[in-house]
Biotite code that builds the C-alpha atoms (Angstrom):
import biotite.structure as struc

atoms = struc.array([
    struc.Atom([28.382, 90.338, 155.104], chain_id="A", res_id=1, res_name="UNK", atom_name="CA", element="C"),
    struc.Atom([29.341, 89.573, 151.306], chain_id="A", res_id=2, res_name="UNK", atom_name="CA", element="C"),
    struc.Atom([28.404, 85.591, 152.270], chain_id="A", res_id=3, res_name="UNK", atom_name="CA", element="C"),
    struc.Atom([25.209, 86.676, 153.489], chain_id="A", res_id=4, res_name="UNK", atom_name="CA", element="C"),
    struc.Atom([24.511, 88.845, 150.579], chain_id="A", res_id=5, res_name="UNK", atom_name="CA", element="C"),
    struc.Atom([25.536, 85.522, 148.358], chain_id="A", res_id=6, res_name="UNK", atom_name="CA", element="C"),
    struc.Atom([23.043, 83.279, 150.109], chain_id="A", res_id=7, res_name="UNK", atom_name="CA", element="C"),
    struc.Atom([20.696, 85.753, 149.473], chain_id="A", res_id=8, res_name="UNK", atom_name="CA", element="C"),
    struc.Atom([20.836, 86.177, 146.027], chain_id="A", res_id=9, res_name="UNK", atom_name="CA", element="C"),
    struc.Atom([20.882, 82.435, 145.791], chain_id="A", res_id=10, res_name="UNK", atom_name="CA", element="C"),
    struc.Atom([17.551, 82.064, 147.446], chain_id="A", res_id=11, res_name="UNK", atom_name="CA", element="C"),
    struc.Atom([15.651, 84.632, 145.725], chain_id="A", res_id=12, res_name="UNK", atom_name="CA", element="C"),
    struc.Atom([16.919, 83.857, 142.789], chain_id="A", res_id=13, res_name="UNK", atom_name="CA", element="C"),
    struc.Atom([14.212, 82.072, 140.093], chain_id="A", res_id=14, res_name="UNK", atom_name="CA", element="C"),
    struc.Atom([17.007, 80.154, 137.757], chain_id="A", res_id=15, res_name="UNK", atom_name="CA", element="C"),
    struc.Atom([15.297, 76.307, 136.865], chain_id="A", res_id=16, res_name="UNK", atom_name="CA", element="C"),
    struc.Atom([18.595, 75.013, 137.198], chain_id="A", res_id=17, res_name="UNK", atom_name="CA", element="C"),
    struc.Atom([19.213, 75.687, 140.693], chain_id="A", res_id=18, res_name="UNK", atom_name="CA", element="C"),
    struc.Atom([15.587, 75.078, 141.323], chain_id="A", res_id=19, res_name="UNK", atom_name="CA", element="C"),
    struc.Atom([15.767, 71.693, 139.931], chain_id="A", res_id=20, res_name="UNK", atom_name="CA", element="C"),
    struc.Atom([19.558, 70.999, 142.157], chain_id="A", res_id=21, res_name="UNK", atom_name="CA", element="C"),
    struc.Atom([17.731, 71.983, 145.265], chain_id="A", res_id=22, res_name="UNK", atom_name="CA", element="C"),
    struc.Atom([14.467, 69.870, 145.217], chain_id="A", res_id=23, res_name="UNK", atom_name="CA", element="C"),
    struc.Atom([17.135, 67.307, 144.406], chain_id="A", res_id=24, res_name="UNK", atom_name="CA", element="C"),
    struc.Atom([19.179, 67.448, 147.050], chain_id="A", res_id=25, res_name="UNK", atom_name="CA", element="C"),
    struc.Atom([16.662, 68.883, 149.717], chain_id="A", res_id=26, res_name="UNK", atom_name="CA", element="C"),
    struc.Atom([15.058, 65.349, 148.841], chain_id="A", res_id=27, res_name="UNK", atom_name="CA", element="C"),
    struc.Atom([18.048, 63.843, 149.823], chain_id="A", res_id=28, res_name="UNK", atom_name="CA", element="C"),
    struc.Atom([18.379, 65.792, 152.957], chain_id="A", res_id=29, res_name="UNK", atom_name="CA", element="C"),
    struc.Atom([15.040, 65.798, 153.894], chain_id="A", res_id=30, res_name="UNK", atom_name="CA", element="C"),
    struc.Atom([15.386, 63.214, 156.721], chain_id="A", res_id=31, res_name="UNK", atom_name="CA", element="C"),
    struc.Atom([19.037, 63.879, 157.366], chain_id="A", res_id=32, res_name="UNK", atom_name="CA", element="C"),
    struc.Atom([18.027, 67.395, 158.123], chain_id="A", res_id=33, res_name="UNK", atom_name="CA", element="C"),
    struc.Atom([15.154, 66.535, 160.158], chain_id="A", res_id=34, res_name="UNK", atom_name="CA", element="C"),
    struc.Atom([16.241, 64.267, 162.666], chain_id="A", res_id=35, res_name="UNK", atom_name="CA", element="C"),
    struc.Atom([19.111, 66.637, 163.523], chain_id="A", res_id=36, res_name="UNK", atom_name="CA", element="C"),
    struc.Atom([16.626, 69.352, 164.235], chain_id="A", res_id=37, res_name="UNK", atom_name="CA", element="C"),
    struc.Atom([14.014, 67.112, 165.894], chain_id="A", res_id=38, res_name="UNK", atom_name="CA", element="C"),
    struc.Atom([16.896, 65.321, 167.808], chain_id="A", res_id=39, res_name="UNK", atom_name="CA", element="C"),
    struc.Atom([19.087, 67.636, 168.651], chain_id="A", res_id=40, res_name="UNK", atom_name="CA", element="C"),
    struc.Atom([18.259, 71.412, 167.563], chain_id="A", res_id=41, res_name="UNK", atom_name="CA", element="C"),
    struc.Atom([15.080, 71.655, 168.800], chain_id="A", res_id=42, res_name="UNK", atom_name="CA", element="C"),
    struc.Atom([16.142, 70.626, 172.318], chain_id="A", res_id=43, res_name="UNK", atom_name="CA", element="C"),
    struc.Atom([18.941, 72.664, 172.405], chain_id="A", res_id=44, res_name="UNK", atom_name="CA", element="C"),
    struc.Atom([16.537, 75.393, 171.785], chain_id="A", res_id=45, res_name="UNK", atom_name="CA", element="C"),
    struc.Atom([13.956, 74.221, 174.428], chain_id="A", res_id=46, res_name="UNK", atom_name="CA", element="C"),
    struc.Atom([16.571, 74.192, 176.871], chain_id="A", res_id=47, res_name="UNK", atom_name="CA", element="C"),
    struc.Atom([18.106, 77.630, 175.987], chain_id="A", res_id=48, res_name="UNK", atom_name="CA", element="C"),
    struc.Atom([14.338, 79.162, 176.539], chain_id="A", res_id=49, res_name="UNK", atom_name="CA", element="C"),
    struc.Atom([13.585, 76.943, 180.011], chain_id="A", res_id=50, res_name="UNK", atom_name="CA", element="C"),
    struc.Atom([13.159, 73.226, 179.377], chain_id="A", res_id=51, res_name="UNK", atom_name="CA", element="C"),
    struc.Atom([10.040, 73.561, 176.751], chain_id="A", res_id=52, res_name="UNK", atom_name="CA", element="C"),
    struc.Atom([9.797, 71.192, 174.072], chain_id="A", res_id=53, res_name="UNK", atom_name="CA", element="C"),
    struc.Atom([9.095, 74.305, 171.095], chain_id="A", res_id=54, res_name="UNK", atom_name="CA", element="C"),
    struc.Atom([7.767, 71.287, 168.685], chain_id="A", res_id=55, res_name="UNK", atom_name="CA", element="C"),
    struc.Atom([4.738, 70.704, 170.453], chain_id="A", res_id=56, res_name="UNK", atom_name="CA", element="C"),
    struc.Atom([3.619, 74.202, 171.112], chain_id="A", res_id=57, res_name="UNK", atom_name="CA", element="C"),
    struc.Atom([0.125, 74.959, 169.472], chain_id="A", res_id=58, res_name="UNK", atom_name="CA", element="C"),
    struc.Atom([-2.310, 77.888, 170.646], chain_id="A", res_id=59, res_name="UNK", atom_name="CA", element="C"),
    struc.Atom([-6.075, 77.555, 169.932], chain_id="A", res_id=60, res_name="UNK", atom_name="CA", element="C"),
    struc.Atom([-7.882, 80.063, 167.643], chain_id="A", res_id=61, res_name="UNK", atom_name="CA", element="C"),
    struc.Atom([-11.612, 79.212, 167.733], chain_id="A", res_id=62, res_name="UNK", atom_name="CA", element="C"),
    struc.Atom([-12.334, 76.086, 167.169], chain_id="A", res_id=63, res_name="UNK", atom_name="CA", element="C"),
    struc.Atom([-8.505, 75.872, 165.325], chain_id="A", res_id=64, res_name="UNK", atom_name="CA", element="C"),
    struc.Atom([-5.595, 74.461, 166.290], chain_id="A", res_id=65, res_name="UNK", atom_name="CA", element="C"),
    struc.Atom([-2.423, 76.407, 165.290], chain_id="A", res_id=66, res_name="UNK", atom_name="CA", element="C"),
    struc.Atom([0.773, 74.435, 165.619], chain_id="A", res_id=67, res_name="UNK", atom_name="CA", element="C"),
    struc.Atom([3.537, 77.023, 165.609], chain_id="A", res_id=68, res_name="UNK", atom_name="CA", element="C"),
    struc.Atom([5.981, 75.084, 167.079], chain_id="A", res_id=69, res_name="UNK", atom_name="CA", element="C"),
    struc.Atom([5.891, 72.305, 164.505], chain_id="A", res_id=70, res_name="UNK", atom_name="CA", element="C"),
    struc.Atom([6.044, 75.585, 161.845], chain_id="A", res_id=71, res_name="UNK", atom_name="CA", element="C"),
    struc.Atom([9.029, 77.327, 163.363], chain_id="A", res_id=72, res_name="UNK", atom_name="CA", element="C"),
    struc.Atom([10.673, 73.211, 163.407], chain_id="A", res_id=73, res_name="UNK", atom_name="CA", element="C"),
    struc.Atom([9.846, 73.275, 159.668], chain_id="A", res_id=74, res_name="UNK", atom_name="CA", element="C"),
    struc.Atom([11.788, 76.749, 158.827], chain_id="A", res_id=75, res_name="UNK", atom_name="CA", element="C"),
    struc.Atom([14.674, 75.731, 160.684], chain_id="A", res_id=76, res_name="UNK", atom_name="CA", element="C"),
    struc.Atom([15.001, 72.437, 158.418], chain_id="A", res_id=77, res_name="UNK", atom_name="CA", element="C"),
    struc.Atom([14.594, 74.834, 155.146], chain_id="A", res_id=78, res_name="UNK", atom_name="CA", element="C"),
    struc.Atom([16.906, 77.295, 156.582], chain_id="A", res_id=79, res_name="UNK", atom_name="CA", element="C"),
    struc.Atom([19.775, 74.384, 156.905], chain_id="A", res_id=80, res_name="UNK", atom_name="CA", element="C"),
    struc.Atom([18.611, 72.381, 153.593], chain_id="A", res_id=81, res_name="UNK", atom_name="CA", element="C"),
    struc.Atom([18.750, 75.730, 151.399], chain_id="A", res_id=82, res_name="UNK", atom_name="CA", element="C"),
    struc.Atom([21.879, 76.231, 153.266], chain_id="A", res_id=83, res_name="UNK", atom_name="CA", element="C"),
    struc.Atom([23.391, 73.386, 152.519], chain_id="A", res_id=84, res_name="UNK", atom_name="CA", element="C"),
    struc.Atom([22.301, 74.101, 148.925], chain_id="A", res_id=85, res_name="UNK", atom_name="CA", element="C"),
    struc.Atom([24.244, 77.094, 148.683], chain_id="A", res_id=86, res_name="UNK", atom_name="CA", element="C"),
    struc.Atom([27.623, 75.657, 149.988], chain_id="A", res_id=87, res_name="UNK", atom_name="CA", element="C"),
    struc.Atom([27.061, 73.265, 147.268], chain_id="A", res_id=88, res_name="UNK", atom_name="CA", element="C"),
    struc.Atom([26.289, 74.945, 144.556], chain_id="A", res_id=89, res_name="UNK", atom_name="CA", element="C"),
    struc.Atom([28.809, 77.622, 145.282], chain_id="A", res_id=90, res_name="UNK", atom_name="CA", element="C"),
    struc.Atom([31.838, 74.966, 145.690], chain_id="A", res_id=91, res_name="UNK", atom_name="CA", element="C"),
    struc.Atom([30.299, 74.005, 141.764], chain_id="A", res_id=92, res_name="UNK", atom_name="CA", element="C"),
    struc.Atom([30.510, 77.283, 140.544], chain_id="A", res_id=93, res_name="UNK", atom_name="CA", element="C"),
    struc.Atom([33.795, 77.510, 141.847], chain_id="A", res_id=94, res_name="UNK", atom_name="CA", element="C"),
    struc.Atom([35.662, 74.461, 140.674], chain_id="A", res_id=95, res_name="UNK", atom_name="CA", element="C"),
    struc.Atom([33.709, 75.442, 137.259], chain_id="A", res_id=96, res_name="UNK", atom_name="CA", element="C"),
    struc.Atom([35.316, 78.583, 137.252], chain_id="A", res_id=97, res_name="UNK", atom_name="CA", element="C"),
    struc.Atom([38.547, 77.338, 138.431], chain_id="A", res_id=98, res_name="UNK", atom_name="CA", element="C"),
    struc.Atom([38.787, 74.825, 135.446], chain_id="A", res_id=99, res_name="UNK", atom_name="CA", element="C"),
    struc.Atom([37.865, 77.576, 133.226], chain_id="A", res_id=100, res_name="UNK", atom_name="CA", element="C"),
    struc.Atom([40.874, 79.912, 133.982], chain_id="A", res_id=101, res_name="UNK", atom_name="CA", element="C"),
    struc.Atom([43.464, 76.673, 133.419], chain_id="A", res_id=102, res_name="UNK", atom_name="CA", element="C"),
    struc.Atom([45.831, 76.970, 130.171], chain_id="A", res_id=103, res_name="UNK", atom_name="CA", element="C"),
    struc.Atom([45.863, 74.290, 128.773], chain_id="A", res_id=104, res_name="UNK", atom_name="CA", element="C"),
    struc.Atom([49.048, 72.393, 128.656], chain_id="A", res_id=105, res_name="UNK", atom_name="CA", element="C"),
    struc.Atom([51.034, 71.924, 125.482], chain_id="A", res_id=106, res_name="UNK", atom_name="CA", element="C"),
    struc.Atom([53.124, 68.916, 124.247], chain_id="A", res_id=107, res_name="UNK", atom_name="CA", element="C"),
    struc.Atom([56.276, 69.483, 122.676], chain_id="A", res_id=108, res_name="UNK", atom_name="CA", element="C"),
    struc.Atom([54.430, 69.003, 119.187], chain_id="A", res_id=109, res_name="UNK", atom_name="CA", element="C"),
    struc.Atom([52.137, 71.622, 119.794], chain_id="A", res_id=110, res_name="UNK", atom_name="CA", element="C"),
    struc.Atom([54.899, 73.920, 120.848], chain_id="A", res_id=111, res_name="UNK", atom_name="CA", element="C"),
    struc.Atom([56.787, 73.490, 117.438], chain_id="A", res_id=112, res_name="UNK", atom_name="CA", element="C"),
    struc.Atom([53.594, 73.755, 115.599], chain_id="A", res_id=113, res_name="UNK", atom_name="CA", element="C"),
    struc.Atom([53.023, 76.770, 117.256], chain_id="A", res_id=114, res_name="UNK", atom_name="CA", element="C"),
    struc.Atom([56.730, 78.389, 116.615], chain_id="A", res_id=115, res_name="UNK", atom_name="CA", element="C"),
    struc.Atom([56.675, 76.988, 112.947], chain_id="A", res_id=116, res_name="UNK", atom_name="CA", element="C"),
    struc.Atom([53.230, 78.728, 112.720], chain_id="A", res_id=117, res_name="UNK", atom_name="CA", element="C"),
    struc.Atom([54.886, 82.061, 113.958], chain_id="A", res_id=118, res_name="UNK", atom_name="CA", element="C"),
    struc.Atom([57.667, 81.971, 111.470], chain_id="A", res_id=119, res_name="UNK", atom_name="CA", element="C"),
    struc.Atom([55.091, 81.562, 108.493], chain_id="A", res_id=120, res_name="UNK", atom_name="CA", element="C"),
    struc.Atom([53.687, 84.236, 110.021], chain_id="A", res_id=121, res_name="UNK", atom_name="CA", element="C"),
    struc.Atom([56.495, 86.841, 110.056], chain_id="A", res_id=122, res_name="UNK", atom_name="CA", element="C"),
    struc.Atom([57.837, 85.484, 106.600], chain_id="A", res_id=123, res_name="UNK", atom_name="CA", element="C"),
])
């Protein structure tokens, strides 16, 4: 549940960095995204509720047409490209923090340098 929580925090959250990151790569996902859930989401849905294509569903209000298929098509392709988002951002964060918490390695110089340093100290 501590994912979940994650990706929520993520998406609700107003920073202009991650803003800017995901119109960036949504962009780039855009069509990726789309054409898996127009090509092969979408029917896998229609079959699962009887063979309907959901995409093309509309119902008439009046003199409108509403197209709630094509609406529930377009939260499934934000729900994967905000997705996919996360994963990113998260493996960022991570490497960033995993570079962080690296010592630094020393050359041999630097390790005399240091133990000469420690014997001015003490004398």
């Amino acid at each position: 549940m501590k994912f979940i929580d994650e990706f929520k925090a993520f998406a609700m959250r107003g920073n202009v960095i991650d803003l800017a990151v995901a119109v960036v790569i949504g962009a780039a996902f855009s069509k990726i995204v789309s054409s898996m859930v127009d090509g092969i989401i979408m029917p896998l849905i229609g079959i699962l509720l009887g063979g309907i294509n959901i995409s093309n569903k509309t119902f008439t209000l009046g003199h409108a047409v509403i197209k709630w298929g094509l609406f529930l098509q377009s939260i499934v392709d934000f729900t994967i490209i905000a997705f996919s988002i996360f994963l990113a951002i998260k493996l960022l964060y991570s490497l960033k923090i995993k570079e962080a918490e690296k010592k630094p390695v020393l050359t041999e110089q630097e390790k005399l340098l240091i133990e000469i340093r420690d014997i001015l100290k003490k004398s």
